[in-house]
C-alpha positions in Angstrom: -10.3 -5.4 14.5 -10.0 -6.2 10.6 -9.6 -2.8 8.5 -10.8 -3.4 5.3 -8.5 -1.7 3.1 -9.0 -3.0 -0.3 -8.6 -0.3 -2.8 -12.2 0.8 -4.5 -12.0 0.3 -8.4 -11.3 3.6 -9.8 -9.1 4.7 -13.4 -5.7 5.0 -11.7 -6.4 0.9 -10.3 -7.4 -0.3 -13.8 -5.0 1.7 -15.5 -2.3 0.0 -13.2 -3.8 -3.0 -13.8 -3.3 -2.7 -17.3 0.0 -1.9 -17.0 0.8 -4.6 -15.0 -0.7 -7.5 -17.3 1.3 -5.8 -20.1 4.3 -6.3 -18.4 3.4 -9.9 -17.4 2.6 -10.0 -21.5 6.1 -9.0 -21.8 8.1 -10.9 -19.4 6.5 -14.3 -20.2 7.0 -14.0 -24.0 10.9 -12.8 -23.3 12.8 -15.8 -22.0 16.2 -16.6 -20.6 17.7 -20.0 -21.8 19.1 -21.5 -19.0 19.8 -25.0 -17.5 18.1 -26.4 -20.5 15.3 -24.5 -19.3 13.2 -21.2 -20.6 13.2 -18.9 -17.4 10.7 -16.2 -17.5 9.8 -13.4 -15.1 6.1 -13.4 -15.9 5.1 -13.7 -12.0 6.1 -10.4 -10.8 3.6 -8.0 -12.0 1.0 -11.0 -10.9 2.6 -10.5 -7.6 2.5 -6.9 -7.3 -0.9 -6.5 -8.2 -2.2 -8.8 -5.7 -0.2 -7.3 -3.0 -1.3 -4.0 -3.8 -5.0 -4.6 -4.5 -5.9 -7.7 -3.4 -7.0 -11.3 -4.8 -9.1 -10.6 -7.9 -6.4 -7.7 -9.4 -3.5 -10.3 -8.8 -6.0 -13.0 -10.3 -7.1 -10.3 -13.5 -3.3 -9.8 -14.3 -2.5 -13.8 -14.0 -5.3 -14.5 -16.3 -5.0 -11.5 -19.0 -1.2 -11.3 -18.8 -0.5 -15.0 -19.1 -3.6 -15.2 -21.9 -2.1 -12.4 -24.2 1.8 -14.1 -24.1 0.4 -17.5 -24.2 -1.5 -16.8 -27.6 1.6 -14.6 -28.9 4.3 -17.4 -28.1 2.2 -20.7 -28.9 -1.1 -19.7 -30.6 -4.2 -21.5 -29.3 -3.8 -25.1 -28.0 -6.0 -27.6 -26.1 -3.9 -26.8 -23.0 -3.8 -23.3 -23.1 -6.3 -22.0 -20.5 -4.9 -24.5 -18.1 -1.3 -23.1 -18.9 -2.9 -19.7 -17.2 -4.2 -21.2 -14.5 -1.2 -21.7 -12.2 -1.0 -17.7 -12.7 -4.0 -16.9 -11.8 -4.1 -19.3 -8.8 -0.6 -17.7 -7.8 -2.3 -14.2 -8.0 -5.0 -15.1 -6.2 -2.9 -16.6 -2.9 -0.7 -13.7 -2.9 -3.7 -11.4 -2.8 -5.6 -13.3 0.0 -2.2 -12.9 1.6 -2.2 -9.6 1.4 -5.2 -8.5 2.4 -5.0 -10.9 5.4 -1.8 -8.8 6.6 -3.9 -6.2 5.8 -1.9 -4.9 3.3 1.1 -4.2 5.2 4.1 -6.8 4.4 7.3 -6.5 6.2 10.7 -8.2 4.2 10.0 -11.2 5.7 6.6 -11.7 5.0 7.4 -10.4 0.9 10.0 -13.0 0.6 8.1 -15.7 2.0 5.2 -15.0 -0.4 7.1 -15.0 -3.2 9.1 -18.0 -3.0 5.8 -19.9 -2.1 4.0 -18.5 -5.5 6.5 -19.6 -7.5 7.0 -23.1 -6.0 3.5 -23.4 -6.4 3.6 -22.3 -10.1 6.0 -24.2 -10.7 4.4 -27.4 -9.1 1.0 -26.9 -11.0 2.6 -26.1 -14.1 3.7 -30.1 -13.7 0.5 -31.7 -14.9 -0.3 -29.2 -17.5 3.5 -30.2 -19.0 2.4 -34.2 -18.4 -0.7 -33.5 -20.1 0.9 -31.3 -23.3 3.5 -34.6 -23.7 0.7 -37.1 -23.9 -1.6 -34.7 -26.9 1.6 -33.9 -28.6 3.6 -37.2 -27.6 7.2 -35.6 -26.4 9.1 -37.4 -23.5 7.8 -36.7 -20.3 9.4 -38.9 -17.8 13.1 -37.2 -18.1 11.4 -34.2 -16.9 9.8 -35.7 -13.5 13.3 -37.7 -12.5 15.8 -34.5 -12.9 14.5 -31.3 -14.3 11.2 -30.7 -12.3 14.1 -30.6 -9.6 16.5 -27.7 -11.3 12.9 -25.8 -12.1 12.1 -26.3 -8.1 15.4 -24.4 -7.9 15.2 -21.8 -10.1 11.7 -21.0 -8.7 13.5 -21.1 -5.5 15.9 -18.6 -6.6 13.3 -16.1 -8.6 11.1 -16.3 -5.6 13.9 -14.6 -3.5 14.6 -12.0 -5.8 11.2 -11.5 -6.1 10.6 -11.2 -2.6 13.7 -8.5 -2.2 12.5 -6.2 -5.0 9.3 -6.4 -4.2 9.0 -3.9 -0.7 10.8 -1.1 -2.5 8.6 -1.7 -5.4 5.6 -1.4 -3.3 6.2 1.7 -1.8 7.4 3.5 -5.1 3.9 2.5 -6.5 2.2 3.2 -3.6 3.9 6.7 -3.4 2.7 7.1 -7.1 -1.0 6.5 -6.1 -0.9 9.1 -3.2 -0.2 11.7 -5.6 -2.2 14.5 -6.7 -5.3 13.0 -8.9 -5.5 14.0 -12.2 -7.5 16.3 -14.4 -10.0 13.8 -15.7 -10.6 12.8 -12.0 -11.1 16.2 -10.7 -13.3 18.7 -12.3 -11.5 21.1 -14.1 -8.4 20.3 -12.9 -8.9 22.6 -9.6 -6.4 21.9 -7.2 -7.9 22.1 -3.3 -7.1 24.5 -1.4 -5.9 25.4 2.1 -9.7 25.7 3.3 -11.3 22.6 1.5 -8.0 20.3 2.9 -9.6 21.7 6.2 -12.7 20.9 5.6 -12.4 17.5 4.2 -10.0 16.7 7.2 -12.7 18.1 9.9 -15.8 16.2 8.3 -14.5 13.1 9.9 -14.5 13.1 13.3 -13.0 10.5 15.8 -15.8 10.1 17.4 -17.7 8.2 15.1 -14.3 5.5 14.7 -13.2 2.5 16.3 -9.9 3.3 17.9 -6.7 1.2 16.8 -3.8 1.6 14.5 -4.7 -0.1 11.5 -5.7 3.0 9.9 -3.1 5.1 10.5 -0.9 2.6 9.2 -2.8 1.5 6.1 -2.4 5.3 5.3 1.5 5.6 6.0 2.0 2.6 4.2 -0.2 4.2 1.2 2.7 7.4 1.2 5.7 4.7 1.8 5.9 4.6 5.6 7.9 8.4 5.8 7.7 7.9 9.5 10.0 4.8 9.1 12.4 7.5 8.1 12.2 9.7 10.8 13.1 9.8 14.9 11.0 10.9 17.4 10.7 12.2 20.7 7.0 10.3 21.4 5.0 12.2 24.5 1.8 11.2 26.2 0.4 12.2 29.3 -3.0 13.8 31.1 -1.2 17.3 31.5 1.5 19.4 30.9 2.5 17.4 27.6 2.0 20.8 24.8 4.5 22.6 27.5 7.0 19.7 27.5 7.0 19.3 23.9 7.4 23.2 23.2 10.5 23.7 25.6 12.4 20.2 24.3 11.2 21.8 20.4 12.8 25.3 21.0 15.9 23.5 23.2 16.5 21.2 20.0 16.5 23.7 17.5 18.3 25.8 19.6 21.1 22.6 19.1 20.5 22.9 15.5 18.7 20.4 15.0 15.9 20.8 12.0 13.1 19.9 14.2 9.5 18.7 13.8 6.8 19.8 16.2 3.4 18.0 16.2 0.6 18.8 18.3 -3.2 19.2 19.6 -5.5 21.2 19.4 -4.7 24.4 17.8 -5.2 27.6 19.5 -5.7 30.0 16.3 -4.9 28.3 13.0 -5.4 24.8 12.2 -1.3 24.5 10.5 -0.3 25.0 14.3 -0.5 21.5 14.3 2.5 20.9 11.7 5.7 22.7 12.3 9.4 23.0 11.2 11.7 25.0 12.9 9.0 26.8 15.1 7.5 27.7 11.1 3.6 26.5 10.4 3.1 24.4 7.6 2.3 26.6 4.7 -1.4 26.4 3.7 -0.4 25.4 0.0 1.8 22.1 1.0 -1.1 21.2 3.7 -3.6 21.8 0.8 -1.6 19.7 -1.5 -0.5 16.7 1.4 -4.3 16.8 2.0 -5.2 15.7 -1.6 -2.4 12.9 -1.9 -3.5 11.4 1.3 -7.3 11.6 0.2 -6.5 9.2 -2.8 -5.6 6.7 -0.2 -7.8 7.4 2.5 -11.7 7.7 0.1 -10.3 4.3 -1.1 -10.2 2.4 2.3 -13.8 0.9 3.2 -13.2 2.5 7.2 -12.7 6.0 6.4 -9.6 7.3 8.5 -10.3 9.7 11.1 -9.8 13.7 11.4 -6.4 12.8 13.2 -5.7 9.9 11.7 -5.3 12.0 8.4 -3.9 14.7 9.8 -1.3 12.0 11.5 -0.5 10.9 8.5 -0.1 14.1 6.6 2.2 15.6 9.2 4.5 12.0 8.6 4.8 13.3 5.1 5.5 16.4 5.8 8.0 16.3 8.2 9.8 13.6 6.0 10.1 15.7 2.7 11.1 18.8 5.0 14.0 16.6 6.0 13.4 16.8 9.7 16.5 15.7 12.1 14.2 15.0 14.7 10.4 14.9 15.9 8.4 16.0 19.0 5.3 14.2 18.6 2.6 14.8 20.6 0.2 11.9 21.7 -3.8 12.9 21.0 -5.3 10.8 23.7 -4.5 7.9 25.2 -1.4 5.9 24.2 -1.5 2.9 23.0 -4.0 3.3 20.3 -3.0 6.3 19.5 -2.9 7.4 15.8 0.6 8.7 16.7 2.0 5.2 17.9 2.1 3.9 14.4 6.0 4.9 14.7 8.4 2.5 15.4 10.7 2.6 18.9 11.2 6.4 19.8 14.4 8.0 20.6 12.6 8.8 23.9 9.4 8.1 25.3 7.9 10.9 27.6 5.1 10.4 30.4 3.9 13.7 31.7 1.7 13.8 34.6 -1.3 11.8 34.7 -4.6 12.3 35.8 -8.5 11.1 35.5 -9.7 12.1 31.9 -11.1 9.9 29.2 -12.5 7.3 31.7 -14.4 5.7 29.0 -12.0 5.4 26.4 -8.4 4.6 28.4 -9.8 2.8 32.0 -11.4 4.6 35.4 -8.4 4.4 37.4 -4.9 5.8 37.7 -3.1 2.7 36.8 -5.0 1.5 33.9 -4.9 5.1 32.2 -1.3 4.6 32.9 -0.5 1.6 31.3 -2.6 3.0 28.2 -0.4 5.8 27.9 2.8 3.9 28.7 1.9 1.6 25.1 4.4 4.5 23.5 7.1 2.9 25.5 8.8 0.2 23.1 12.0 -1.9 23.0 15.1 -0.3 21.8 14.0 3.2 23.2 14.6 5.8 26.3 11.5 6.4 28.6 11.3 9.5 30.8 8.9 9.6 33.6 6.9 13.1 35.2 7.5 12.5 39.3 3.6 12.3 40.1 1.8 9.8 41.5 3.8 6.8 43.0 0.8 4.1 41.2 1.5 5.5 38.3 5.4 5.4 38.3 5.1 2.4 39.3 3.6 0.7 36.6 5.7 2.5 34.2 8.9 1.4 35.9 6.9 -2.3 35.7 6.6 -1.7 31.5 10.1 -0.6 31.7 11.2 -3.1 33.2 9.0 -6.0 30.8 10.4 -4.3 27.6 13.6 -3.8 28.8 13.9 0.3 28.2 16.3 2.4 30.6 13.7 4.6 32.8 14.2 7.9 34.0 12.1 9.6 37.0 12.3 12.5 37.7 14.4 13.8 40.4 12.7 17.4 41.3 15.3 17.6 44.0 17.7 18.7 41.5 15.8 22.3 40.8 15.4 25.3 42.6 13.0 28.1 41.9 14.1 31.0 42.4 11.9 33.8 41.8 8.6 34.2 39.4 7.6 37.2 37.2 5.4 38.1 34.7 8.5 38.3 32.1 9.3 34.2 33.4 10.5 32.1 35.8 14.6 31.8 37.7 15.5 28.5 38.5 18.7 26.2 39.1 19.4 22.7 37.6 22.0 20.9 39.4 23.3 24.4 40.5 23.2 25.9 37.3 21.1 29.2 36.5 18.2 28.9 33.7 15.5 30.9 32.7 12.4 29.5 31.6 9.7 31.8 29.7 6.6 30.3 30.6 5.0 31.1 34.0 3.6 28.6 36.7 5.0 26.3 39.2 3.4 23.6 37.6 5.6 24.2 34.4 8.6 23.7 37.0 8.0 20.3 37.1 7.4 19.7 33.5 10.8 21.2 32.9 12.7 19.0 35.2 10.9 16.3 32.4 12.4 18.0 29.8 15.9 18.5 31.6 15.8 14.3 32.2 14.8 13.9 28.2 17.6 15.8 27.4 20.1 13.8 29.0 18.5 10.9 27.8 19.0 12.1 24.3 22.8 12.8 25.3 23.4 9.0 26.2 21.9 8.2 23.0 24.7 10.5 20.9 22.3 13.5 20.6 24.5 17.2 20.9 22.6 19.2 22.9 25.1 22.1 24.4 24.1 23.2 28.0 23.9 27.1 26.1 21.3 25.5 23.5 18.9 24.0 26.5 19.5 27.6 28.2 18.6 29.4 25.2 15.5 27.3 24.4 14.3 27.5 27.7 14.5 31.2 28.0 12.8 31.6 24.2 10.0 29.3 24.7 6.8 29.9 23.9 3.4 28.1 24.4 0.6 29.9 23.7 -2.6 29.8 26.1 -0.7 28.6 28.8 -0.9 31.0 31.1 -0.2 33.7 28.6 0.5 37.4 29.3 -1.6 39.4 26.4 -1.7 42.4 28.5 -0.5 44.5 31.1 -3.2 47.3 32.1 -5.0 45.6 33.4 -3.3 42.7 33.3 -4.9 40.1 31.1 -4.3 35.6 31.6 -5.2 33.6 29.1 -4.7 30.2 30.2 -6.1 27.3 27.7 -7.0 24.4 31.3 -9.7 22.6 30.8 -9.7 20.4 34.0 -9.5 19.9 38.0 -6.1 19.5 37.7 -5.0 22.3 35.5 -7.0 24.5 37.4 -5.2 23.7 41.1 -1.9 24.8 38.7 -3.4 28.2 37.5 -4.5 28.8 41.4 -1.2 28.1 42.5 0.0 30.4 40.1 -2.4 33.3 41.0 -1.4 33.2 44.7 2.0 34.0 43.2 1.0 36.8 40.3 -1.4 38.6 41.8 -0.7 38.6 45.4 -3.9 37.8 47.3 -5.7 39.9 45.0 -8.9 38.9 42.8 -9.3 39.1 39.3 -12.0 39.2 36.6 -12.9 35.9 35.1 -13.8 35.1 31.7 -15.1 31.1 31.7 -15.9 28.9 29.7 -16.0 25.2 30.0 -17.2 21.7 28.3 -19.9 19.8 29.4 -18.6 16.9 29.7 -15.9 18.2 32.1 -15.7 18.5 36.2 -17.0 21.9 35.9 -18.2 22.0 39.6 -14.9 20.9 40.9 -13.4 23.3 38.3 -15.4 26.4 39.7 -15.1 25.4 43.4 -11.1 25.9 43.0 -11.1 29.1 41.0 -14.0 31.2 42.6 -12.1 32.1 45.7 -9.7 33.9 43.3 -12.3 35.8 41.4 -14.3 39.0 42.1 -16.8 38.2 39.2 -17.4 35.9 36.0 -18.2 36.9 32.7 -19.4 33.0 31.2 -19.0 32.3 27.1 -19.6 29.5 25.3 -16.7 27.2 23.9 -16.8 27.1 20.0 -17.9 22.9 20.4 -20.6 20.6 20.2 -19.5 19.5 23.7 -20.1 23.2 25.4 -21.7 24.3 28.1 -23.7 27.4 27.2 -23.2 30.6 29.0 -26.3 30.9 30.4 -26.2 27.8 32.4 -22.7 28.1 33.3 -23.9 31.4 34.7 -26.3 29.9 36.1 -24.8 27.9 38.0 -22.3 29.8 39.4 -24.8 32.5 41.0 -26.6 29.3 42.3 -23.3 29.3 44.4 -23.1 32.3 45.3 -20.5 34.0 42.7 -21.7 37.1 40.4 -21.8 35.8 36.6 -22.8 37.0 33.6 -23.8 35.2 30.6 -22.3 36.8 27.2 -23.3 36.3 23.9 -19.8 37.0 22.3 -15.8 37.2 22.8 -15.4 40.7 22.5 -17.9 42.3 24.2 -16.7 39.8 27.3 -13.1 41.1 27.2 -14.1 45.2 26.4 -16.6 44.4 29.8 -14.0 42.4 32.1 -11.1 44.8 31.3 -13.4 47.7 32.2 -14.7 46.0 35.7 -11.2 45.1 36.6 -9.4 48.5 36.0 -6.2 49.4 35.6 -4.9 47.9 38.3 -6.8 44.8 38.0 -6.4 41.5 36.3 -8.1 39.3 33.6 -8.1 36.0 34.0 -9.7 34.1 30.4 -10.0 30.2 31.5 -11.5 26.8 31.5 -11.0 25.3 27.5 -8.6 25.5 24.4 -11.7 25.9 22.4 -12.1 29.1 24.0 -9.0 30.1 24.4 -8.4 31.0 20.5 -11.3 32.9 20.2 -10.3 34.9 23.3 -6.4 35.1 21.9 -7.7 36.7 18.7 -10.2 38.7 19.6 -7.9 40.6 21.9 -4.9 41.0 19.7 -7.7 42.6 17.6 -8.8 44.8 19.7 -5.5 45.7 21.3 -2.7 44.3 19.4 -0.4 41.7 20.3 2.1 42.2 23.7 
């Protein structure tokens, strides 16, 4: 799939248009003698537009640029329009060039398109000379035996220059571009706002857009590729993935390390998604990020989607916060992943995989797993959750292709030792940790984290044994099984499928002891909700059923519909609070609350509660 990602004419284009055809003005009318020869630098700013914009920019520039310092230089002559034509020609080829990359030239590709532009200036240029000698009868043949060869070099050598200076170039324009637009472009010079970057950002959903990469790197390219200048910790996976990539974020900052965390979805406010040192991004700078990376994004002809911008905002960030090191957290999938626009990670994760997006990333284990194994790339580390032996084993196969040291997890080398509401004791290797997050399932996802870490080590990273104690022990993942209360005791856990909800019954048998607890449930419709309730409703005494703030919900009153259709008591409410104020009551003070089955719920319920009864 073609993006089409030629830039809509607006004032900042022309303007740089203008500028550009000036400077081809300028160039072409200043000369170097040389060899006998005038050398001139003309065909830069014809390059640059055309690489930038596309054929008819580079071909504008050529033909104004080359017009203006033809006329200044030589006044009109009978060869004069044909003198701009080897210009325009040239700006025309790089252009198509360009936008057949699709606007994204590596060094290679730069250098090569500038040394053949010039050579074919040069070339052309050759009859238009032949032609001036015969009107205005100077000696021509000279020129053909010896210095149409010294003009082949020095085209040679401009074209390599050219193509060096041009890259940087690119992305210092480019950069320019992204900025914030200016007063005549935006009424009254109001700059947006934390609430309309939201909105803009959540008016295009993915739904509605092919999937594929081309976007997302049209985009970075657009703000000068900032995640070129970053490293990354890259993890995908079905579950547990939010959990690993909290835990290695708090272990690596606990190292020192100025760390990036990016994630999905948000539980409360939409800057979870973006943070530094365990810090949201600040509602100004995602307001202002938001606006650069509109410029680019209203000017592509295939809008980016919601996380494709917000992908590309949280590059930009990360970069001018000066980040050591990212945990970047895969949306869906893999392979096509917005997030896999980055180069070769430090490490690539796999966390355990299960059945979920059948229609988008294949309807078996093994294809979903080589989906999500596309993060894995040469020149990185690759870490592997110990689930199912299919899907390790075409990991180990991609491995094993791309050349990438793999490491599975070994669960043999941790021991739990005791669960309680305040955490989790366990051993690595024989030495004590404590991990704040509850659930055995989270065991397992630690022992991921424990074999990233060391992976990091053999690549020179510092992490101290204290800083992977200390991280593990201060961790904290919201929704996730989440203590917000005591009396009664009150769960918020943010699963949303079969398999997170076989963890969170594993867990119960642990925390409450055989003993049943209130449920508040809500779930999407296009989720295994029957298998979903069929494993929790032996572990509740009633259900109180909400519906998911989404498009895709389930509403309450069929949700508790079907549940008294199987026999369990269920109530449909009609909003958060009077659902908590209700289960709290009917569980007592020795009871337990148990609020489950989506993240889109899950905020709701996590506000809503600290409201009513302040935070834990």
């Amino acid at each position: 799939m073609k993006t089409k990602r030629r830039f809509k004419i607006n004032a900042r284009q022309l303007a740089l248009d203008a500028m550009l055809a000036a400077m081809c003005a300028v160039l072409g009318y200043v000369a170097v003698d040389a060899l006998s020869i005038k050398i001139t630098f003309e065909s830069l700013p014809i390059l640059l537009g055309g690489l930038l914009f596309g054929p008819l920019d580079g071909a504008l520039i050529g033909l104004v640029g080359t017009g203006v310092y033809q006329l200044l230089r030589y006044g009109v002559s009978a060869t004069t329009v044909l003198w701009m034509l080897p210009y325009i020609i040239s700006g025309l080829v790089a252009g198509f060039y360009a936008k057949r990359r699709n606007f994204e030239l590596d060094r290679k590709q730069a250098l090569l398109i500038a040394i053949v532009c010039e050579l074919l200036v040069t070339l052309l240029n050759t009859p238009v000379m032949y032609l001036d000698s015969k009107i205005y009868g100077y000696y021509f043949k000279g020129y053909i035996s010896g210095m149409l060869l010294v003009r082949l070099g020095v085209a040679l050598a401009k074209g390599i220059v050219f193509g060096l200076v041009l890259p940087p170039l690119l992305k210092a324009i480019r950069r320019v571009l992204s900025r914030k637009t200016s007063g005549s472009e935006k009424a009254a010079d109001h700059p947006m706002t934390e609430k309309e970057a939201i909105q803009y950002i959540e008016a295009y959903t993915w739904s509605t857009t092919k999937l594929g990469l081309e976007r997302t790197k049209a985009l970075l390219q657009g703000l000068g590729d900032p995640q070129k200048k970053l490293k990354f910790i890259h993890v995908a996976g079905s579950n547990g993935k939010g959990s690993t990539c909290a835990m290695l974020d708090a272990i690596l900052r606990a190292a020192g390390y100025k760390t990036g965390l990016y994630i999905s979805p948000y539980i409360q406010d939409f800057c979870e998604r973006m943070q530094v040192n365990g810090e949201n991004i600040p509602g100004e700078t995602l307001a202002a990020l938001t606006e650069r990376v509109k410029v680019i994004a209203d000017a592509m002809e295939d809008h980016p989607s919601q996380f494709e911008l917000v992908t590309a905002i949280a590059m930009e960030y990360f970069y001018e916060a000066k980040c050591d090191i990212v945990v970047l957290e895969v949306g869906m999938g893999g392979a096509l992943d917005s997030t896999n626009a980055i180069d070769a990670p430090e490490v690539a994760v796999i966390t355990n995989i299960g059945l979920e997006h059948t229609e988008y990333l294949g309807d078996t284990l093994e294809k979903i797993a080589a989906t999500k194994a596309g993060i894995i790339k040469p020149g990185c580390s690759a870490v592997c959750y110990d689930g199912a032996p299919e899907v390790t084993e075409v990991i180990r196969s991609v491995c094993e292709k791309l050349g990438v040291p793999l490491r599975c997890n070994d669960f043999s080398r941790l021991t739990p030792l005791s669960e309680t509401l305040d955490g989790q004791e366990i051993t690595w290797d024989g030495r004590p940790y404590r991990l704040a997050l509850l659930g055995r399932h989270q065991l397992h996802n630690t022992a991921t984290v424990m074999e990233t870490v060391d992976s990091l080590r053999e690549r020179g990273w510092e992490i101290p044994d204290e800083a992977v104690r200390t991280g593990l022990a201060s961790v904290k993942w919201p929704a996730r099984l989440e203590v917000l209360g005591r009396d009664p005791l009150f769960l918020l856990d943010g699963g949303h499928n079969p398999q997170c909800a076989e963890a969170l019954c594993a867990s119960l048998d642990t925390l409450l002891g055989g003993k049943k607890a209130i449920f508040i449930i809500g779930v999407l419709a296009d989720k295994d909700y029957p298998q979903i309730m069929s494993l929790v409703m032996p572990y509740a005494e009633k259900f109180f059923c909400l519906t998911p703030h989404s498009s895709r919900a389930l509403t309450a009153e069929h949700l508790a519909e079907y549940l008294q259709e199987q026999g369990a008591q269920a109530v449909a409410c009609h909003d958060i609070e009077t659902a908590i104020r209700t289960a709290r009551d009917a569980a007592g003070e020795d009871g337990a609350v148990v609020s489950f089955g989506s993240l889109y719920l899950a905020g709701g319920v996590r506000t809503a509660y600290q409201t009513l009864y302040g935070k834990e």
